[in-house]
C-alpha distance (Angstrom), angle and dihedral (degrees) to the residues before:
residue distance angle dihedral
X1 . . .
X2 3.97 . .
X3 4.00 91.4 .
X4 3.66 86.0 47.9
X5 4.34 88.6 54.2
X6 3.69 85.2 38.0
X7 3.93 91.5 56.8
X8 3.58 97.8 39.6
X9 4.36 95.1 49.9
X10 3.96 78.1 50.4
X11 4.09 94.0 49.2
X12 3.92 81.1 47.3
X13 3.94 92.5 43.4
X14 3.55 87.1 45.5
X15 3.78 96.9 51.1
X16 4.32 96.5 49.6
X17 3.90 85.0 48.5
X18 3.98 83.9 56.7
X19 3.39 93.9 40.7
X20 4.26 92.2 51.2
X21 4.24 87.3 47.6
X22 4.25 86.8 52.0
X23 3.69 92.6 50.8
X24 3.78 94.9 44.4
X25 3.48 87.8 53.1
X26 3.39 93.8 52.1
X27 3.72 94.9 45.9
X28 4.22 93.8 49.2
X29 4.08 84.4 39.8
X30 4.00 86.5 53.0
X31 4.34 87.5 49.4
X32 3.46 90.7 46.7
X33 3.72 93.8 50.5
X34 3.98 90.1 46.0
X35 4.49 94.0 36.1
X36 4.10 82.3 58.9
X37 3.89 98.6 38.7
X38 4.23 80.3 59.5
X39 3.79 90.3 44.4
X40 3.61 92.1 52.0
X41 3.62 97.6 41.2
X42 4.16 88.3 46.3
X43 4.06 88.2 55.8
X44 3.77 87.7 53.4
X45 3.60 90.6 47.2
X46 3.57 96.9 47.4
X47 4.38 85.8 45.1
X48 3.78 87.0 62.9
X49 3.96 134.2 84.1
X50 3.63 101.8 -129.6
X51 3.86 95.3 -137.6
X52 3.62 106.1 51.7
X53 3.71 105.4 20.2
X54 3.86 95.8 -117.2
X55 3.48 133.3 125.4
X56 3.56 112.7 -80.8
X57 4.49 131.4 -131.4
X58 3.96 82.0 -93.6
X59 3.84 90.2 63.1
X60 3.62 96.6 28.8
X61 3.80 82.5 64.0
X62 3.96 89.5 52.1
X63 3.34 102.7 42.4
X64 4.18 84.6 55.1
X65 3.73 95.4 44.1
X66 4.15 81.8 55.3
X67 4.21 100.7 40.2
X68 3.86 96.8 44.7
X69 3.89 100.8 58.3
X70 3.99 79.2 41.3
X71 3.61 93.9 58.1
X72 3.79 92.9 41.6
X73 3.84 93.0 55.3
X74 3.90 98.4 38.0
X75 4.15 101.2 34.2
X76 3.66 77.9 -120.3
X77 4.24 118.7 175.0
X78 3.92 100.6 -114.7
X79 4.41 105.6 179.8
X80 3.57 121.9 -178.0
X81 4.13 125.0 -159.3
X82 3.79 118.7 -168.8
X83 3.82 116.5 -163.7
X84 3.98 136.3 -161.5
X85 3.51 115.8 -177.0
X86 3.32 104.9 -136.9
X87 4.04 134.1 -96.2
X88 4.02 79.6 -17.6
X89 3.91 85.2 166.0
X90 3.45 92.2 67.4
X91 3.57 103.9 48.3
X92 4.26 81.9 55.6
X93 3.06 86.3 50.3
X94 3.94 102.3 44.3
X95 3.78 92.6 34.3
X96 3.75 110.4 28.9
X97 4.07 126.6 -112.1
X98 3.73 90.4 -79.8
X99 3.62 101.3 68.4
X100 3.74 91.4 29.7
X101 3.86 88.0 58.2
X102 4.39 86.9 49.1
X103 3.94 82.7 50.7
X104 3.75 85.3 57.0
X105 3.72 98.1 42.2
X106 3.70 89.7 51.0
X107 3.70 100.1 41.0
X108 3.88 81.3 58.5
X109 3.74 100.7 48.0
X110 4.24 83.4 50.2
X111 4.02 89.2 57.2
X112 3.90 93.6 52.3
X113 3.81 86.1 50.2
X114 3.52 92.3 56.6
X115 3.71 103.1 41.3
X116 4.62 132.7 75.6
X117 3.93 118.1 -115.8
X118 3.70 77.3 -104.3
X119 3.63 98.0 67.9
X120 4.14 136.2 68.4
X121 3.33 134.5 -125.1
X122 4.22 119.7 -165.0
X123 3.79 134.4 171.2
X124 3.58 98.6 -135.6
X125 3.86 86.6 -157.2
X126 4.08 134.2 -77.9
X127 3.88 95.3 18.1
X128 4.03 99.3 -35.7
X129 3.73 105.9 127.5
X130 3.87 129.6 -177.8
X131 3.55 131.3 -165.5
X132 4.03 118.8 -155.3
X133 3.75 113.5 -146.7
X134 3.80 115.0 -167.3
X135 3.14 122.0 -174.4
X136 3.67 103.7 5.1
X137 3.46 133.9 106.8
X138 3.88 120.5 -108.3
X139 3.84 88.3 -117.4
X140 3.92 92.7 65.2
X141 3.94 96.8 33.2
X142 3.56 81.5 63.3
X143 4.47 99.9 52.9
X144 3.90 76.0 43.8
X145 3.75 88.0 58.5
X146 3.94 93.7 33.2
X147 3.71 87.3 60.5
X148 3.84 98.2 57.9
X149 3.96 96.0 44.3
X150 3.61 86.4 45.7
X151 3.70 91.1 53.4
X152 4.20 89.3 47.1
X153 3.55 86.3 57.2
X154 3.45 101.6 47.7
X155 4.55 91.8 43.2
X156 3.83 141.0 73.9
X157 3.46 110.5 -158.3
X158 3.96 110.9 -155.5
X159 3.59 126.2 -152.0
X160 4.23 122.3 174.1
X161 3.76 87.8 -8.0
X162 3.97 86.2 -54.6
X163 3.59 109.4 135.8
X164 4.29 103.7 -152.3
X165 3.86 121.9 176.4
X166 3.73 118.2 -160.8
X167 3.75 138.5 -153.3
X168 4.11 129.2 -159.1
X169 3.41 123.4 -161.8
X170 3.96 118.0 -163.7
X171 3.97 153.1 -175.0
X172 3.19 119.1 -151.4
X173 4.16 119.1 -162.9
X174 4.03 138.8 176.0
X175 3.51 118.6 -135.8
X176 3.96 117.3 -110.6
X177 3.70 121.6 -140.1
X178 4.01 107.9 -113.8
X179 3.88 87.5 38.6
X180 3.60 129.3 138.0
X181 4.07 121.6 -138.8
X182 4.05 86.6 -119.0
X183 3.91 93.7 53.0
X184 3.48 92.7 39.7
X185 3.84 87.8 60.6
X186 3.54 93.7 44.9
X187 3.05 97.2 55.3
X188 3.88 95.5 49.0
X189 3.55 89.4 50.7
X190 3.72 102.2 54.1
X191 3.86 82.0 50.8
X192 3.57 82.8 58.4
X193 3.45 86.9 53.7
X194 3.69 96.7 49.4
X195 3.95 84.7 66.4
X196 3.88 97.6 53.0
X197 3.65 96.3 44.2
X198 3.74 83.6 50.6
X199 4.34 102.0 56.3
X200 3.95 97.2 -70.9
X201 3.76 119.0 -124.9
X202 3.92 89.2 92.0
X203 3.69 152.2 88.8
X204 3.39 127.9 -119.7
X205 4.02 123.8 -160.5
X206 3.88 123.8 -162.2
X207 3.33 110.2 -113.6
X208 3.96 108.7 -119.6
């Protein structure tokens, strides 16, 4: 009769000490959960210019690194647009670095208007922008583009009853199997170049 106590305050024993390892598991599973829900959100965080909201060069970078081997295996249509606002120094300089940092904030919000949950928009840095088109041909990246310079042109943006008017010049380029992510820039960006050296406040399109 006393073995049989003896067993059954051990079965009991035995049971709690059960019980204790299921709830610590639960509690570590529950950190774990939250410890990789602030990893995750900390990534984003650190994938996002902290003006405008936009990816930033660091994710530019991966989001090539991921569409280009894409592209090469499927034939898919990968188009990249670089963007200058215009004589940006001079609005600083006119307006102060307030309302030239609101003219970046809302230049940004206008590209994610524009652009499909498939596509990618990036401040480069100061006010070099860059849209990533997959998926579409360079033909229809550039209405897409079209529309937002035609908007600029046609809109005042005021800021602390300052009334500023902006211009974005543009070069628009289709990646070419074989390419790497460096010359594929490059090439965009003397493009880009193209339509400074020729007046600003336009877009200029590789000729295919």
């Amino acid at each position: 009769m006393a073995n049989l106590h003896f067993l059954l305050d051990k079965n009991i024993e035995f049971h709690g000490q059960i019980e204790q390892v299921q709830q610590s598991f639960h509690y570590y599973q529950a950190r774990i959960a939250e410890l990789e829900a602030k990893l995750e959100k900390r990534e984003e965080e650190l994938q996002k210019d902290h003006l405008t909201g936009l990816l930033n060069r660091k994710a530019f970078d991966e989001v090539m690194d991921k569409l280009i081997p894409k592209a090469e295996a499927e034939d898919g249509e990968l188009v990249l647009l670089l963007i200058d606002l215009d004589f940006f120094k001079q609005i600083n300089d006119t307006f102060g670095h307030k309302i030239g940092d609101d003219l970046l904030t809302h230049f940004g919000r206008l590209l994610t208007q524009h652009i499909r949950s498939q596509d990618y928009a990036v401040r480069m840095g100061g006010d070099e922008f860059a849209l990533v088109f997959w998926g579409l041909d360079i033909a229809s990246s550039a209405i897409v583009t079209e529309r937002i310079q035609k908007f600029l042109n046609h809109h005042t943006y005021h800021f602390d009853g300052q009334s500023v008017h902006v211009t974005i010049s543009g070069g628009l380029a289709m990646f070419r199997p074989g390419e790497s992510k460096q010359d594929f820039y490059v090439r965009t960006d003397s493009i880009l170049y193209e339509a400074k050296k020729n007046g600003r406040n336009r877009i200029e399109v590789e000729t295919l």
